[in-house]
C-alpha positions as CSV (number, residue, x, y, z in Angstrom):
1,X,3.0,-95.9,-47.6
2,X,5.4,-98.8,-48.5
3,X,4.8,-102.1,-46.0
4,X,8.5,-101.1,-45.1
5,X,7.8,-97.4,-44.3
6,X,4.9,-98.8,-41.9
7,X,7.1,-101.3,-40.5
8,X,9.8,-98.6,-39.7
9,X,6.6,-96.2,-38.6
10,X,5.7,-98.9,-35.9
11,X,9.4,-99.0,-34.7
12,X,9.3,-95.2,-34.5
13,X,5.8,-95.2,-32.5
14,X,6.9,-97.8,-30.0
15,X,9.9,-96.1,-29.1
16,X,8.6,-92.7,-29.1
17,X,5.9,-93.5,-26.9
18,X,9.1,-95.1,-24.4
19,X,10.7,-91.5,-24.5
20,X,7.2,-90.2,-24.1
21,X,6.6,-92.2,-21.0
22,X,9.9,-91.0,-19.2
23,X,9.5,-87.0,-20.0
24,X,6.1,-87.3,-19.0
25,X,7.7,-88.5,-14.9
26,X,10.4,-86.4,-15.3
27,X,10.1,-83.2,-17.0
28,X,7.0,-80.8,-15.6
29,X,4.6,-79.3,-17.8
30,X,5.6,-82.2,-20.6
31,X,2.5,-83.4,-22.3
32,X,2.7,-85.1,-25.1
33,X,5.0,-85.5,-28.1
34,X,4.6,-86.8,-32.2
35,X,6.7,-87.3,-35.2
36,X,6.6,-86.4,-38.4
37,X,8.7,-87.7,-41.5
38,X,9.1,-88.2,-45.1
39,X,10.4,-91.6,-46.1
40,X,11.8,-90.9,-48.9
41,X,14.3,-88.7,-47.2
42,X,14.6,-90.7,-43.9
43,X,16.4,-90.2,-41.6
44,X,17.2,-87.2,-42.5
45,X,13.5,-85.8,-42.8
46,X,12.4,-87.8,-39.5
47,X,11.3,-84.4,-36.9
48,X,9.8,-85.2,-33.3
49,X,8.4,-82.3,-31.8
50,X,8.1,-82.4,-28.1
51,X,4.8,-80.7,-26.5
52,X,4.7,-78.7,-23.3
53,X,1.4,-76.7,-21.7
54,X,3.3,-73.1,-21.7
55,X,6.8,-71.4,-23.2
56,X,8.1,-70.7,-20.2
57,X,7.7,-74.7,-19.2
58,X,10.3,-74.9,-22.0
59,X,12.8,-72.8,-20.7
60,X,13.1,-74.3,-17.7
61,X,13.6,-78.0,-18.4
62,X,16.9,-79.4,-19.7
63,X,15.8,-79.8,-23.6
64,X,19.1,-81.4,-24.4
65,X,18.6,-84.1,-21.9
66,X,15.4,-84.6,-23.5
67,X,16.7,-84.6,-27.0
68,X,19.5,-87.3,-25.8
69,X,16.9,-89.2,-24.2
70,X,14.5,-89.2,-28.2
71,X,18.3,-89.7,-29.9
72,X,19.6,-92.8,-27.6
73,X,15.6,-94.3,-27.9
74,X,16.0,-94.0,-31.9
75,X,19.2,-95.5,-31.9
76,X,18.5,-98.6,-29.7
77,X,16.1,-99.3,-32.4
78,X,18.7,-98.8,-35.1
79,X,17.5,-95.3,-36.7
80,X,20.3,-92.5,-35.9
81,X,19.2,-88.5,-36.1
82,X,21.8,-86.8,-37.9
83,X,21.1,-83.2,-37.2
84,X,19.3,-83.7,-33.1
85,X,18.8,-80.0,-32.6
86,X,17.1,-79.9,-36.1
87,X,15.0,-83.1,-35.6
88,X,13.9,-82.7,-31.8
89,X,12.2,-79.6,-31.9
90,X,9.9,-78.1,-28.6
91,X,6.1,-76.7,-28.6
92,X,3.5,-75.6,-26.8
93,X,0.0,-76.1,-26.2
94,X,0.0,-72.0,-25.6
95,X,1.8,-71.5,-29.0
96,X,-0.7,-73.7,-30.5
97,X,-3.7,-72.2,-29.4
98,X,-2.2,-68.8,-29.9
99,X,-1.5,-69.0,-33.5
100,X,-3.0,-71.7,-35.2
101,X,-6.1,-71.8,-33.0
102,X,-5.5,-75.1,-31.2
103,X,-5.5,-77.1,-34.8
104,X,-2.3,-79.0,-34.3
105,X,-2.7,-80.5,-38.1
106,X,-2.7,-77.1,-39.4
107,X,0.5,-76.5,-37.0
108,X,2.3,-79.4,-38.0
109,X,2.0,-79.3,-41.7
110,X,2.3,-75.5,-41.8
């Protein structure tokens, strides 16, 4: 990783962990969230992937609010998601265990 790429990586942590913060007071069942990206393709290849307990947690919270909240976070820090409903994407801890056995690396990169 370039000393930029880590530099933009840090920006991306601190305000993820910001949006993290607010979903996990305001949306039930949230628990956690993580990024992944390519830098050689960023912005464009930047994908957050939100993390609820169950499915059916996802269905009933407002995932465009929550995708507005990741997008406006981004932005203040000067990195704009071109395609939000590509980039923010939702998951569960059910899904997780259900089909890749709980190994979120395996999920992630699959």
């Amino acid at each position: 990783m370039r000393k930029s790429d880590k530099k933009t990586d840090n920006i991306i942590r601190k305000v993820l962990t910001e949006a993290c913060d607010i979903a996990l007071e305001e949306c039930s069942g949230f628990q956690w969230l993580t990024h992944t990206v390519n830098y050689d393709r960023f912005p464009g290849s930047l994908t957050v992937i939100c993390v609820f307990a169950t499915n059916e947690q996802i269905t009933q919270v407002d995932v465009e609010e929550i995708r507005n909240l990741i997008k406006e976070k981004l932005a203040g820090a000067g990195i704009n998601l071109e395609q939000v409903h590509k980039q923010v994407r939702f998951d569960s801890e059910q899904s997780c265990e259900q089909q890749h056995d709980g190994n979120w690396n395996k999920r992630l990169n699959h």
